[in-house]
N, C-alpha and C positions, 0 to 999 in steps of 0.2 A: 259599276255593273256587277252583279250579282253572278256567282258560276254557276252553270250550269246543274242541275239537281237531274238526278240519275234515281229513277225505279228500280228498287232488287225485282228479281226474278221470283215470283211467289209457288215454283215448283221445287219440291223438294227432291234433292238429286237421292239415286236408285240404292239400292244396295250394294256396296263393294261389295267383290270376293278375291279371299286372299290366294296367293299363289296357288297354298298348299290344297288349298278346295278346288283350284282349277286344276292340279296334279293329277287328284286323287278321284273326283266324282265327273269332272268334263274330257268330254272329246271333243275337239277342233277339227275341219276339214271342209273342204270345194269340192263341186263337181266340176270338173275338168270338160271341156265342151261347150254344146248349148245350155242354160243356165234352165233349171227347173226349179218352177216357183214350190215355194215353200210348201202351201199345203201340201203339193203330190209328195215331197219327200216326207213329211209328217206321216201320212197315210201310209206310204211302202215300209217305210222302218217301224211306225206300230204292226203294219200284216208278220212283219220278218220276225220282228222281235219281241213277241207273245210271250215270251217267257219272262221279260223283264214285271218284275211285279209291283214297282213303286213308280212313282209321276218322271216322267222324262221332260225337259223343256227344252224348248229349240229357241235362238235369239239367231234371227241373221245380220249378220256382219256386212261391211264391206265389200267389195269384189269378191261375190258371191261365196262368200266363206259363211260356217255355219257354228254356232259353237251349242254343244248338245249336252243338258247337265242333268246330271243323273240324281236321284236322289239319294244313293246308296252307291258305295266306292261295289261293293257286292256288283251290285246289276251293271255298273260302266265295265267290268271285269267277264261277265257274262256276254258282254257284245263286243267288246272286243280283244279276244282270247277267239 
């Protein structure tokens, strides 16, 4: 009998980032409470934070945690300062 043959997975896994990118350009954080879905938080911290001037991303996580990466260590310092 013949073993079993196994399909790889034809999606190519995402891009790592190293600690020091997660240090230096993201911020990590929950909302504490009832859990508001992503867009409205997308929407209030673009109205809040207009001054940032390069692409912001948002990936949500887990138990509603949110990890927010900034494109410039500059502008993650400008929002949270």
């Amino acid at each position: 009998m013949a073993p079993p043959s196994y399909e790889q997975d034809s999606t190519e896994p995402g891009p790592t980032i190293s600690i020091e990118e997660l240090l230096a350009c993201c911020l990590l954080g929950r909302i504490w409470g009832e859990p508001i879905p992503l867009p409205a938080i997308i929407h209030q911290t673009r109205n809040e934070w207009k001054f940032v001037k390069r692409h912001i991303e948002y990936v949500e996580m887990d138990n509603h945690w949110i990890l927010i990466r900034f494109a410039t260590t500059q502008d993650k310092m400008l929002v949270f300062l």
